[in-house]
C-alpha positions as CSV (number, residue, x, y, z in Angstrom):
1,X,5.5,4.8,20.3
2,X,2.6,7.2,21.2
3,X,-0.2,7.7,19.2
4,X,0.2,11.1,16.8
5,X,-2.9,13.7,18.0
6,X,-4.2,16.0,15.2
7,X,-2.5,19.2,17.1
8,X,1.0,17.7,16.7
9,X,3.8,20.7,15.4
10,X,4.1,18.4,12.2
11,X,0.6,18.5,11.1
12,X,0.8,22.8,11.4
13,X,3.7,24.0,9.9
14,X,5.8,23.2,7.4
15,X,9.5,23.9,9.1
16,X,8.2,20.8,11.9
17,X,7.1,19.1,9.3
18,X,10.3,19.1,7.1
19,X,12.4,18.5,10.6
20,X,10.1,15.2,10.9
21,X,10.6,14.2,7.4
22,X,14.5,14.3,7.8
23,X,14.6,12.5,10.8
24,X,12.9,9.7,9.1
25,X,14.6,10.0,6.0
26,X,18.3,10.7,6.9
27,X,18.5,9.1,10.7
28,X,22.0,9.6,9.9
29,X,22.2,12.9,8.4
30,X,21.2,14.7,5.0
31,X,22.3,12.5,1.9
32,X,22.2,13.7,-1.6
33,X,19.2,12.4,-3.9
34,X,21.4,13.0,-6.7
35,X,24.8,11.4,-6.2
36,X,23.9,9.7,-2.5
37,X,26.7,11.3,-0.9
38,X,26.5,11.5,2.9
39,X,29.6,13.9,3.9
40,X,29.8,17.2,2.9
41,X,26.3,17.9,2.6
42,X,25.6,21.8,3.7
43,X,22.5,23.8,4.8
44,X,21.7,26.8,3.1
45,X,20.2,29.9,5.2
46,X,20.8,32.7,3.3
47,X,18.0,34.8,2.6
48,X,17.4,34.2,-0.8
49,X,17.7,30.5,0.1
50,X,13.9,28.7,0.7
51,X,13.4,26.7,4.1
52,X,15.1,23.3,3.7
53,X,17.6,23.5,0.8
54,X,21.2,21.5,1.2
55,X,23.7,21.5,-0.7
56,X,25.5,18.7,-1.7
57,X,30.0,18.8,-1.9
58,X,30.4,16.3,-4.1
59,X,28.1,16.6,-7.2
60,X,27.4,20.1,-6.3
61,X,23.8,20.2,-6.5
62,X,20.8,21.7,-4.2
63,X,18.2,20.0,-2.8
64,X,15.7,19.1,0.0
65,X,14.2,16.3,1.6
66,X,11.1,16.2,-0.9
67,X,13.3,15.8,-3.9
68,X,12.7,12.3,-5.8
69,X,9.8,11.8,-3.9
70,X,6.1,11.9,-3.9
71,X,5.9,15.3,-2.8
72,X,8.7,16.6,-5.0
73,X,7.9,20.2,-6.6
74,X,4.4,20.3,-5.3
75,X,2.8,23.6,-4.4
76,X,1.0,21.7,-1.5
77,X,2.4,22.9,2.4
78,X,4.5,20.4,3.8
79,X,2.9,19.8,6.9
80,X,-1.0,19.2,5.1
81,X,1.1,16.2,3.0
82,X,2.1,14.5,6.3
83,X,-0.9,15.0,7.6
84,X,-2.7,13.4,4.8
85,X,-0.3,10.8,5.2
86,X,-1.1,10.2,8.5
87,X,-5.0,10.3,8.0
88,X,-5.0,7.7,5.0
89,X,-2.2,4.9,7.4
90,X,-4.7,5.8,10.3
91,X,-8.5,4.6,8.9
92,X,-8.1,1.5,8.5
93,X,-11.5,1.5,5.8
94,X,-9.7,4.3,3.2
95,X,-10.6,7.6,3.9
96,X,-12.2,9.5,0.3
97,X,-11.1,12.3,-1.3
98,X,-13.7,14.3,0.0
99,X,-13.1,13.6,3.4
100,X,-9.1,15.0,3.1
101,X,-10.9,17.5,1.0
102,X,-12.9,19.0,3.9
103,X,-10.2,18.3,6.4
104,X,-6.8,19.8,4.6
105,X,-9.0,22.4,3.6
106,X,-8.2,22.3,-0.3
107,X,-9.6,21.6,-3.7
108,X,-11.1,18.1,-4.9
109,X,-8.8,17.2,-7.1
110,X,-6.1,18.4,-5.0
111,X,-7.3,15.9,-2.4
112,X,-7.9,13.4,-5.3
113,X,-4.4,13.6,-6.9
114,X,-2.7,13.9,-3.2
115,X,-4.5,10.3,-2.5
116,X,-3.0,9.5,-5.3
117,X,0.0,10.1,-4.9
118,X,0.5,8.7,-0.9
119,X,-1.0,5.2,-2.6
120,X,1.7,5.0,-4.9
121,X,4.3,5.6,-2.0
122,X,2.4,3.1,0.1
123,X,3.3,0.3,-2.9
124,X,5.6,-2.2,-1.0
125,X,8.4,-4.0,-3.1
126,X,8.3,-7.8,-1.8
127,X,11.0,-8.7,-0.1
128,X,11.2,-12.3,-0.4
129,X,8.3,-14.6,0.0
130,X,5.5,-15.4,1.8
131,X,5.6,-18.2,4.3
132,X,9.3,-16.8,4.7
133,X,10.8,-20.3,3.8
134,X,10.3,-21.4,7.3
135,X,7.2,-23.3,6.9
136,X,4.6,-20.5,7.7
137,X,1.2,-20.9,6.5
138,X,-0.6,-18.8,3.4
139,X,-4.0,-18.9,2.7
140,X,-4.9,-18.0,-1.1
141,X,-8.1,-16.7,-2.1
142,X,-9.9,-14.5,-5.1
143,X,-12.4,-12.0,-4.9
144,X,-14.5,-10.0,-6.9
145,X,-15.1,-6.4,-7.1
146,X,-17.3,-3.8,-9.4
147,X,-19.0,-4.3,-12.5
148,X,-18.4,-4.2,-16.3
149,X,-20.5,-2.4,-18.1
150,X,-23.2,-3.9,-19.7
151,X,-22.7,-7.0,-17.0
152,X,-25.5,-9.8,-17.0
153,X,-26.7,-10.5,-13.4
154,X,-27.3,-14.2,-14.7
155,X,-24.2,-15.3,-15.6
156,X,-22.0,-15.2,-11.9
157,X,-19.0,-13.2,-11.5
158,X,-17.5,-13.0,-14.7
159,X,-18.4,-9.2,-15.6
160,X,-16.5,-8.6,-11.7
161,X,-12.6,-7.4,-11.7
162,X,-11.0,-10.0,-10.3
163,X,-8.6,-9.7,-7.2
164,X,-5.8,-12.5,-5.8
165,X,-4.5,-12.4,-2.5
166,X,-2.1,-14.0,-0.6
167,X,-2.3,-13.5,3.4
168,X,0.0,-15.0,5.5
169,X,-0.7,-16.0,9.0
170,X,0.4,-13.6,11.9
171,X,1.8,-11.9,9.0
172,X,1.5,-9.2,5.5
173,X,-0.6,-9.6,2.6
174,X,0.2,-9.6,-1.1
175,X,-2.7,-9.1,-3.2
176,X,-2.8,-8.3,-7.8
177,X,-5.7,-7.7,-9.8
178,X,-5.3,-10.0,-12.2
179,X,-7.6,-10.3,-15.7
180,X,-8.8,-14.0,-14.6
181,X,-8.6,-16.4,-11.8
182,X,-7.6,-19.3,-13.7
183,X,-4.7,-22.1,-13.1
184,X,-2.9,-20.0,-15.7
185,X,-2.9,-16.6,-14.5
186,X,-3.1,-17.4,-10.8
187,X,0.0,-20.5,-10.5
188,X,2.8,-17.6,-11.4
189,X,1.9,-15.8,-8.6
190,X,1.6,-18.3,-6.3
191,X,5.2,-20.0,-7.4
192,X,7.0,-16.5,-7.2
193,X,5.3,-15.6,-4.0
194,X,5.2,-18.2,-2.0
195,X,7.5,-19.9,-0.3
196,X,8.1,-23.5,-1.3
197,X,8.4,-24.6,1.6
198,X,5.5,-23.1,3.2
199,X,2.0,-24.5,3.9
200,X,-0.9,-23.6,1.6
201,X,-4.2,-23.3,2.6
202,X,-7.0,-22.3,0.0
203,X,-10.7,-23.5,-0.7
204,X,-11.8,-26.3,-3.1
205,X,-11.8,-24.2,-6.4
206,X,-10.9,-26.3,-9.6
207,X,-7.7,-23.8,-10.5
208,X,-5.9,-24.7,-7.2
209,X,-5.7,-28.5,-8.0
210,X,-4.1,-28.4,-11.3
211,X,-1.6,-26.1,-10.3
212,X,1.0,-29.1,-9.1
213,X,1.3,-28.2,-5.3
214,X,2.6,-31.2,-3.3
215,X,-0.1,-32.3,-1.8
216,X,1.1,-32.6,2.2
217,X,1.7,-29.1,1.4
218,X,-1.6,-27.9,0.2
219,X,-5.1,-28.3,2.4
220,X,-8.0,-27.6,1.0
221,X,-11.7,-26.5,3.1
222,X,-15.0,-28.1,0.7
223,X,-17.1,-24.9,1.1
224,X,-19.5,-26.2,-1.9
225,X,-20.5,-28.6,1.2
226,X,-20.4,-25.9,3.1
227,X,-17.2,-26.8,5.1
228,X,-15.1,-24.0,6.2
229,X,-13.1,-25.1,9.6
230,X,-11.5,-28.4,9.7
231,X,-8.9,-27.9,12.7
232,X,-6.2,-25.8,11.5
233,X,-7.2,-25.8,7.9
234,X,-9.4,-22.5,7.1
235,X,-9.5,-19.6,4.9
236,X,-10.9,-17.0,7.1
237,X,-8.2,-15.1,8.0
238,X,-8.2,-14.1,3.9
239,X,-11.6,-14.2,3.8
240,X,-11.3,-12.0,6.7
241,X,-9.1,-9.4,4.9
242,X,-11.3,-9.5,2.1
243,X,-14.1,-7.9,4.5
244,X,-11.4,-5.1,5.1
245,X,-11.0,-4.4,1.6
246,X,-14.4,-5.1,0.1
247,X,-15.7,-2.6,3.5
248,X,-13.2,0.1,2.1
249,X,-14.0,0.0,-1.6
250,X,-17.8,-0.1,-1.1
251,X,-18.3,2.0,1.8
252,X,-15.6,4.8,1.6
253,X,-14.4,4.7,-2.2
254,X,-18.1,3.6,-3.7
255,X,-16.7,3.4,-7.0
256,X,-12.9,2.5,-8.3
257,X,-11.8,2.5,-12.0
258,X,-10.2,-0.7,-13.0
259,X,-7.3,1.7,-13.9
260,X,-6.6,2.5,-10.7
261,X,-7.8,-0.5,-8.3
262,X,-4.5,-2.2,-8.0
263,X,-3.2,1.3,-6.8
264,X,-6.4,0.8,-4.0
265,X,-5.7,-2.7,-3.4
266,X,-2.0,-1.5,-2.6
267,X,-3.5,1.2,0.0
268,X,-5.3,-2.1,2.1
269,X,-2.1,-4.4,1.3
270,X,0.2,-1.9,3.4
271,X,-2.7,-0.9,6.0
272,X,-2.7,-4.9,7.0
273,X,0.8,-5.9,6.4
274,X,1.6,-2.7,9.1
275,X,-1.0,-3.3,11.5
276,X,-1.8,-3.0,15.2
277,X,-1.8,-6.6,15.9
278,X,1.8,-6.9,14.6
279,X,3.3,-4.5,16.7
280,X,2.7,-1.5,14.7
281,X,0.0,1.8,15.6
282,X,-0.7,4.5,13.5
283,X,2.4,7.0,14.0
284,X,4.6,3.7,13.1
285,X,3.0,2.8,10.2
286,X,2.8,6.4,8.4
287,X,6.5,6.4,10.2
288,X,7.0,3.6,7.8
289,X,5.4,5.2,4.9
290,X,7.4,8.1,5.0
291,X,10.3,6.3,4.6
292,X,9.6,4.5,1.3
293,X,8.4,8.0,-0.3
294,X,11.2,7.9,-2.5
295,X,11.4,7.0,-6.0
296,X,8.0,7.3,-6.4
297,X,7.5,10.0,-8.1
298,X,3.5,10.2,-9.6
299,X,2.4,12.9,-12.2
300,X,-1.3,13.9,-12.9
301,X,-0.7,12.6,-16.4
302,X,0.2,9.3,-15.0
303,X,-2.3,10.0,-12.6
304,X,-5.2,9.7,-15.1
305,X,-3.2,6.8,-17.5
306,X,-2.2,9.2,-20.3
307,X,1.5,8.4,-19.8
């Protein structure tokens, strides 16, 4: 598929934009939010009708593509929400808020909440696990981000959020902020995640031997003794990931809540999992975001952790 350029119809108006949306969303043909009926759905084009409204035979109701999803009842053009899609699945750092702010031409915090809202579509439910039961590899690591307030430089990473991820090899990447990185908190994860019979890889850390992983199935690199490659066994390519991220919530975002940083960590979770060296460029993977939009509807109350 050809890269998307900036001048595209769908990034300019909203009646291209809405015609793109559908042929993501019904390949097939308009189906009802409501009821999910796929036959007798109607267009309206009266005049008193807005662009885009259907209506559906067999519950009745009206609708359009947006309805029960993230851009449901927004005052926000069409076409400047698929084209801020397109700019957040396209830099592979983040872009900020005041970057879509200067280039969809609208407020801060109408950039800030739209952000917002395109993370919350980009949240991936797992389908099954990594390692895909066919003896794939999955490197486990944690890593640190921020600062509490009040931290003590002296005492390591403990004022730090922490953040667990799970990459597999040639494939996606799972990742949860989680409150601690012990056995306790971590082993959950790992056993829902992960595939049994799938090869883990990890580093020497104390929490990852008392978890009860067979131990022909989990390799471990000493990097206390400063060993990180020992033939196949490594961590880099989660370490590696980690750079993405870390690169992303330093240098683009500078500062993330706790509140919101799983919602972040989400946004560089679906960036790798859909990227270029697993088939998939920049149209394909906002492609692919615009088809999970639904059901994800995101308020500004919820927004800001009120409700």
């Amino acid at each position: 598929m050809a890269e998307a350029h900036l001048d595209a119809p769908r990034f300019k108006t909203d009646e291209a934009a809405r015609e793109h949306l559908e042929s993501l969303r019904w390949p097939q043909g308009p189906v009802c939010p409501h009821c999910g009926g796929a036959d007798r759905q109607s267009r309206l084009e009266g005049k008193s009708h807005r662009p885009g409204l259907l209506f559906c035979g067999h519950c009745r109701a009206q609708y359009t593509v947006t309805v029960g999803t993230v851009f449901e009842d927004s005052k926000i053009p069409l076409h400047k929400w698929v084209l801020a899609t397109h700019l957040l699945c396209a830099s592979k750092k983040g872009m900020s808020s005041k970057q879509l702010e200067r280039m969809l031409g609208v407020t801060y915090k109408t950039a800030w909440f739209m952000s917002h809202r395109i993370r919350k579509a980009m949240e991936t439910a797992p389908k099954g696990v990594l390692g895909g039961g066919n003896g794939g590899t999955v490197e486990v690591d944690e890593t640190f981000y921020g600062r509490k307030r009040g931290y003590d430089k002296r005492h390591g990473p403990h004022h730090k959020r922490a953040i667990f991820s799970l990459v597999e090899r040639n494939g996606g990447v799972r990742s949860f902020h989680v409150p601690n990185v012990t056995a306790k908190t971590l082993k959950p994860i790992l056993q829902a995640q992960v595939a049994k019979s799938a090869t883990i890889m990890s580093d020497d850390a104390g929490q990852y031997r008392i978890m009860g992983i067979p131990k022909d199935q989990h390799h471990t690199v000493a990097h206390l003794r400063h060993e990180y490659v020992r033939g196949n066994v490594h961590t880099n390519t989660v370490e590696g990931y980690f750079s993405i991220l870390k690169r992303g919530l330093i240098g683009t975002y500078h500062h993330v809540s706790e509140q919101h940083l799983q919602r972040y960590v989400n946004e560089f979770d679906f960036r790798y999992s859909n990227r270029e060296s697993l088939g998939v460029d920049d149209q394909q993977r906002a492609a692919q975001l615009l088809k999970q939009i639904s059901g994800k509807r995101l308020t500004y109350r919820r927004t800001n952790g009120r409700a």
